[in-house]
FIVEXRO-274038 format. One line per 8 residues: their letters; for each residue x, y, z of C-alpha. Coordinates in steps of 0.25 Angstrom, whole numbers, plus 5000, padded with zeros to 4 digits. Layout:
BEGIN
A> X/Y/Z  ...
END
This chain:
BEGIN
XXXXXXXX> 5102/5129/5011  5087/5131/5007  5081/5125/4995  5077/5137/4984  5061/5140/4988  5055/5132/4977  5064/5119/4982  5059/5122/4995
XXXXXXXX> 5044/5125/4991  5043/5112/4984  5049/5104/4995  5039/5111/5007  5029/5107/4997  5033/5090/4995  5033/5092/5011  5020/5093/5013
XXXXXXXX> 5015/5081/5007  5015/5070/5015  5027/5060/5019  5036/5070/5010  5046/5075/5021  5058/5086/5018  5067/5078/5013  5059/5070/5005
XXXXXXXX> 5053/5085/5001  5068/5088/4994  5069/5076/4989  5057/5078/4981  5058/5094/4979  5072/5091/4969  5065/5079/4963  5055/5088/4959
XXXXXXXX> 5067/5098/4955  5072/5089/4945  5059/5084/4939  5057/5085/4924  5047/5102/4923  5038/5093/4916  5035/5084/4929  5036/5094/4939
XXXXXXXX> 5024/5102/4930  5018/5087/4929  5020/5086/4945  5012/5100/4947  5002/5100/4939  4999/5085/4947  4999/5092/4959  4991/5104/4954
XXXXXXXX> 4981/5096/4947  4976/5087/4961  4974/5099/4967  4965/5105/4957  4959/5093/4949  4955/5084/4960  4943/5085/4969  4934/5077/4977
XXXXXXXX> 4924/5068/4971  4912/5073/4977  4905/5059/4981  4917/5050/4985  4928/5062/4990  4938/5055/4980  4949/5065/4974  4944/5064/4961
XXXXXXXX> 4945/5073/4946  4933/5071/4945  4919/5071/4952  4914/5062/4955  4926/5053/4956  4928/5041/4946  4923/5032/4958  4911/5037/4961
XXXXXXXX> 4908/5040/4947  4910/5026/4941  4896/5019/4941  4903/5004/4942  4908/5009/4957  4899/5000/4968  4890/5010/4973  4886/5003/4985
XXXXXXXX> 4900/5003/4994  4908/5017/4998  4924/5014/5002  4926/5026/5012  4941/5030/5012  4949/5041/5019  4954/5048/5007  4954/5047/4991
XXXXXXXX> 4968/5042/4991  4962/5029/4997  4951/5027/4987  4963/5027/4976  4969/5015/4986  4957/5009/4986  4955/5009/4972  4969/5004/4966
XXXXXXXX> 4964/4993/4974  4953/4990/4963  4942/4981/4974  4934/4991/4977  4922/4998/4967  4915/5006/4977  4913/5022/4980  4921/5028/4989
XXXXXXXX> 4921/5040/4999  4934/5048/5004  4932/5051/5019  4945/5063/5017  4949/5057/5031  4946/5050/5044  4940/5054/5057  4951/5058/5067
XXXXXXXX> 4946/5067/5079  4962/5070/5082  4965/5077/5068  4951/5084/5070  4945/5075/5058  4930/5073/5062  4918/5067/5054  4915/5081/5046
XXXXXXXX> 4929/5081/5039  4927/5068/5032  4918/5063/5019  4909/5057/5030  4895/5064/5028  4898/5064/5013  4899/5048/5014  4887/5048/5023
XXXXXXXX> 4879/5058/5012  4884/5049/5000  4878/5035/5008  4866/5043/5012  4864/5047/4996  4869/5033/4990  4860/5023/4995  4867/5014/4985
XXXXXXXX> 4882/5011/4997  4879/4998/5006  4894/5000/5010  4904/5008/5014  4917/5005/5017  4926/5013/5025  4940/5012/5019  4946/5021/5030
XXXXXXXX> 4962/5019/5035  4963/5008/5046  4967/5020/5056  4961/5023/5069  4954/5037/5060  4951/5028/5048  4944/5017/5059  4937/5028/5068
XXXXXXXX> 4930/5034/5053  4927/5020/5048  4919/5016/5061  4913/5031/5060  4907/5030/5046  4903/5017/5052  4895/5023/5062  4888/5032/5050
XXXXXXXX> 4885/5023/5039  4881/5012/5045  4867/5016/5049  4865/5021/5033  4864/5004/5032  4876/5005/5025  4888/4994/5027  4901/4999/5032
XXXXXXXX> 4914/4992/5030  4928/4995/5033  4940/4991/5027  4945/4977/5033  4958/4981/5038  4967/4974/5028  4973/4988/5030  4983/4990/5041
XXXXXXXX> 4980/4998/5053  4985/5014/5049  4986/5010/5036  4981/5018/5024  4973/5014/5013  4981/5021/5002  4993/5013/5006  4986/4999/5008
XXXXXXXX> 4990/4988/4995  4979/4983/4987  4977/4970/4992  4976/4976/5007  4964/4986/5002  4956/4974/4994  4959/4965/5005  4953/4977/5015
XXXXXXX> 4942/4981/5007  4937/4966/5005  4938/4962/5019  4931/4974/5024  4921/4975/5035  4908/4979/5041  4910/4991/5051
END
């Protein structure tokens, strides 16, 4: 028997976010069935609204409702150090850990040659542009994942900054090998940016 189309619809669509198999697809599909109209509108209009009230913050690459993002914006953030992350998810781990008042800079990915992902798809010349034009940053540190990618972009952007005169940290590697920053507990990310080192 096939589910009616708007059954089947719905569950293709919880399909194609990530971890979300078929079966947990259904499952999901007739929760949403049975909701309250009042959430399932509430639900929607979520969805609809990060699509089309979020952009990019224009300095830092943050998701953001408005630009310049709240972090770049706030004039009690240190000026002088840039926490350089893969993506805007991880500058909300970074923050619920409440040690670190810097600026950051979302990369939107790391280098990797297999998945054809080269220097020119990333943030790296808008970094670059923004150390150039801020002669205020005396560090940056990379906050990369502790992947082979994550390690290979780190020493990369090593290699760039350095000669600006500009210190370069990574993350210590309180953070397990392969593991993600999102996913990390708190006491991990203050224990990893505060043992960070020179690179």
């Amino acid at each position: 028997m096939q589910y009616p189309k708007p059954v089947a619809n719905l569950i293709d669509s919880y399909m194609k976010l990530p971890g979300i198999g078929e079966k947990t697809a259904v499952r999901l599909a007739f929760f949403t069935i049975d909701m309250d109209d009042e959430d399932v509108q509430e639900f929607a209009s979520s969805l609809k609204a990060v699509k089309t009230q979020l952009q990019y913050c224009s300095i830092c690459g943050n998701i953001t409702d408005t630009n310049p993002c709240e972090i770049c914006s706030n004039p009690h953030r240190n000026s002088e150090q840039i926490l350089v992350v893969e993506q805007p998810k991880d500058i909300m781990a970074m923050e619920n850990m409440h040690g670190y008042q810097g600026l950051y800079q979302v990369l939107g990915g790391v280098l990797s040659p297999v998945n054809g992902v080269g220097p020119d798809d990333l943030n790296i010349k808008h970094l670059l542009h923004r150390l150039k034009d801020n002669s205020q940053v005396k560090e940056v540190i990379v906050a990369t994942n502790a992947t082979p990618e994550g390690e290979a972009t780190a020493m990369y952007l090593a290699k760039l900054i350095k000669p600006a005169q500009i210190k370069v940290t990574r993350l210590a590697h309180g953070l397990a090998v392969g593991a993600d920053i999102e996913y990390a507990d708190q006491m991990t990310l203050q224990r990893a940016v505060e043992g960070r080192q020179q690179i």
